[in-house]
Steps between C-alpha positions, in 0.01 A plus 500: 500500500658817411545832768325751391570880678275777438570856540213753433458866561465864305704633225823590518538304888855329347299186387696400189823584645468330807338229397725450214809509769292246748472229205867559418636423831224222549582327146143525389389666191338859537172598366362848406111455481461893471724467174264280335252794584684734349590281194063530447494849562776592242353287222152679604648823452751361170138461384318824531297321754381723836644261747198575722283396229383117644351352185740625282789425674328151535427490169873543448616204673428236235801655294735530805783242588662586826773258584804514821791342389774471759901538422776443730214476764424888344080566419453644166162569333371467177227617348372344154850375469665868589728519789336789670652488850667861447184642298289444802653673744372831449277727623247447268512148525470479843186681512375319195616176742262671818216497255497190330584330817145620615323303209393153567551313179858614538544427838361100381724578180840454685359328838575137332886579360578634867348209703670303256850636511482456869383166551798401273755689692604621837440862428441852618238640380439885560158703404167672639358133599688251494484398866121541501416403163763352269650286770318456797696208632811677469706407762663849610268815388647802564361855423734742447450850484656878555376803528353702171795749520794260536314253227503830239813597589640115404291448200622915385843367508463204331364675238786754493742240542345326163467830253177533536322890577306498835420794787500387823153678576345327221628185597369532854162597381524194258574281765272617766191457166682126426432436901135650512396277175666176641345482829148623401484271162196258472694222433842361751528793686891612642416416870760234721414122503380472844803257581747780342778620680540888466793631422570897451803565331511881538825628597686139363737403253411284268745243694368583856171428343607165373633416788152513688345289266769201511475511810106457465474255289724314677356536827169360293684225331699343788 
């Protein structure tokens, strides 16, 4: 039976990059559920399509192929054959990604691929509902989260760091929208699994944070 760790919380809490860390020093594989989100969202918008728009984004789906393919233990994404996994990392994307994400037939669109990737491998798996949704019998949840300010000011950075034009105001108010629509969507809210254990990484390194969570999961798995 595979391990399967969760880690859930808001945008921009450090998900990917701690999660990514976790499964490195672990030896399992890492997986990026919010990617494949994004990877729906971009070819919405690649489209013309409103990514809001529910029956046309659903509509969509029939000519969409979203595939992770893992290298040197590394997630890419691909999207009709496309590897996408810098495309989607911008700001557009990740709203497009906070509206699809709200839309049931995508939500059942990528639910199978991710129960499936982690019933074949010990993974960690990082989203908006994983622990409560995707994975309830994970056996270490975790939801991880910062405050709005320190998530902006990480995700502003990132975004310099890569090339790509951002304000730091705009981010904030982007991210504090992106938090609003995730907890208040219809469909798999962002709220903690009720087993979760909270951590708040405000104020951490990315290594500090990492830390906390190793020592977690292996509290949980002992």
């Amino acid at each position: 039976m595979s391990i399967n760790i969760a880690i859930d919380g808001p945008a921009g809490a450090g998900k990917s990059t701690m999660a990514k860390a976790v499964a490195k020093e672990l030896g399992y594989i890492y997986v990026d559920t919010g990617a494949l989100y994004r990877a729906v969202g971009l070819s919405a918008l690649r489209a013309g399509i409103d990514p809001s728009d529910s029956d046309a984004v659903t509509a969509a789906l029939g000519l969409m192929r979203v595939e992770l393919k893992f290298k040197d233990g590394e997630q890419r994404v691909f999207l009709n054959r496309e590897d996408v996994s810098e495309s989607i990392r911008t700001p557009e994307a990740s709203m497009a990604a906070s509206a699809v994400s709200a839309i049931p037939s995508v939500r059942k669109f990528l639910f199978q691929l991710q129960k499936d990737i982690a019933a074949a491998h010990d993974c960690v798996m990082d989203g908006r509902d994983i622990g409560t949704v995707v994975l309830p019998g994970a056996q270490v949840k975790i939801f991880l989260t910062a405050s709005p300010e320190e998530r902006a000011r990480r995700r502003f950075n990132e975004l310099k760091a890569k090339g790509i034009a951002a304000d730091y105001e705009s981010v904030l108010a982007e991210m504090k929208q992106r938090d609003y629509n995730d907890a208040n969507r219809d469909i798999a809210p962002l709220k903690p699994a009720e087993d979760a254990v909270f951590i708040d990484s405000t104020g951490l390194n990315i290594e500090q944070s990492v830390e906390k969570i190793i020592s977690v999961v292996k509290e949980k798995l002992l």
